[in-house]
C-alpha positions as CSV (number, residue, x, y, z in Angstrom):
1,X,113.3,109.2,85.9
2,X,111.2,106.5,85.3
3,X,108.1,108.7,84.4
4,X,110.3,110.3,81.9
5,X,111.3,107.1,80.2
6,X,107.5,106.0,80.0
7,X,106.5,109.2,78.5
8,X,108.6,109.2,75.8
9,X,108.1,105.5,74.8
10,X,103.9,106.8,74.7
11,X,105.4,109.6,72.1
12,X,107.1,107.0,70.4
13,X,104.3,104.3,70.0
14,X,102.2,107.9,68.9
15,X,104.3,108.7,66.2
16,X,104.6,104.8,65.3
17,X,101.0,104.5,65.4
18,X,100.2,108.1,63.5
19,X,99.1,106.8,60.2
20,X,99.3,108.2,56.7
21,X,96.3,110.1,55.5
22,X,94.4,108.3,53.0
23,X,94.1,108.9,49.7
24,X,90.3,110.0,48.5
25,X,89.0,107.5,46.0
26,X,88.0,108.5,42.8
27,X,84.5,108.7,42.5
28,X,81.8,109.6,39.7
29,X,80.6,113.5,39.9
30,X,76.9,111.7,38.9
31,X,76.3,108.4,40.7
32,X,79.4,108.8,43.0
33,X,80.4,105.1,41.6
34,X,83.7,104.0,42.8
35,X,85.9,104.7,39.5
36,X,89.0,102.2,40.1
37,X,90.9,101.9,36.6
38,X,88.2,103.3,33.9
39,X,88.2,106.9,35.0
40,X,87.4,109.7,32.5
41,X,88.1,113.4,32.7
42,X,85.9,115.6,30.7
43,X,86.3,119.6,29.8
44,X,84.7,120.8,32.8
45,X,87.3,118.9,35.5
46,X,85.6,115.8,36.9
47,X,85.8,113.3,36.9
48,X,83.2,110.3,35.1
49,X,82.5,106.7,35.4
50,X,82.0,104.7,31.8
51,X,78.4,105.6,31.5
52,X,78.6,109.4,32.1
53,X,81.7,110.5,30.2
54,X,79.9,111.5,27.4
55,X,79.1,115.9,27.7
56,X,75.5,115.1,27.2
57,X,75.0,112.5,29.8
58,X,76.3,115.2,32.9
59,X,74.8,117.9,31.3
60,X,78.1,119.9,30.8
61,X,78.6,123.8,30.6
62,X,81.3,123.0,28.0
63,X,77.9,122.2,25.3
64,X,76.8,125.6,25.0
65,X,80.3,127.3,25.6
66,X,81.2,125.1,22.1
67,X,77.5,125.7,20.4
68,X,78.3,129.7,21.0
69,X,81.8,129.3,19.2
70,X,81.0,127.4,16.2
71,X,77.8,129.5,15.9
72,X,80.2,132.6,15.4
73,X,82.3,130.3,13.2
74,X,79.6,129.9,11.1
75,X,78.0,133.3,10.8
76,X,81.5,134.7,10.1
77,X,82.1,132.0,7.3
78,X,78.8,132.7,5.5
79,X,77.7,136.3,5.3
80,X,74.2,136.5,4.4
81,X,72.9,136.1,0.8
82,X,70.8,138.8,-0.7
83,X,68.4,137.9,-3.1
84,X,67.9,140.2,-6.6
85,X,64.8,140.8,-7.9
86,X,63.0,140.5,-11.3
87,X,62.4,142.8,-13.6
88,X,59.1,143.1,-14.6
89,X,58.5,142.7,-18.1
């Protein structure tokens, strides 16, 4: 009986002493900075520290994904102008 008793006061210091996992701190996707109130999200879903938030400092896909679109914005907008020619005289 008194094996019994000990082994379930070790289960119940184990279950006292398990510990919640810890949460992952957020970190830059560049220079892995420890990001602790300033964090920025960008397009492409990670997260940035103050100097690489902008798309151009972490190269992001996003940049040539928006060039493509407002390059077909722009061709649709403004069909192409065909010049007339002079008549000779």
């Amino acid at each position: 009986m008194n094996t019994e008793n000990s082994q379930t006061k070790q289960q119940e210091v184990k279950q006292q002493g398990a510990k919640q996992p810890k949460q992952k701190k957020q970190r830059c996707a560049i220079c892995r900075k420890n990001l602790k109130t300033m964090v920025f999200t960008c397009q492409c879903k990670n997260i940035f520290c103050i100097q690489h938030q902008s798309a151009h400092s972490h190269a992001c896909p996003c940049i040539s994904q928006k060039k493509d679109i407002h390059r077909q914005e722009i061709k649709h907008k403004n069909p192409p102008v065909v010049p007339t020619t002079l008549e000779v005289l």
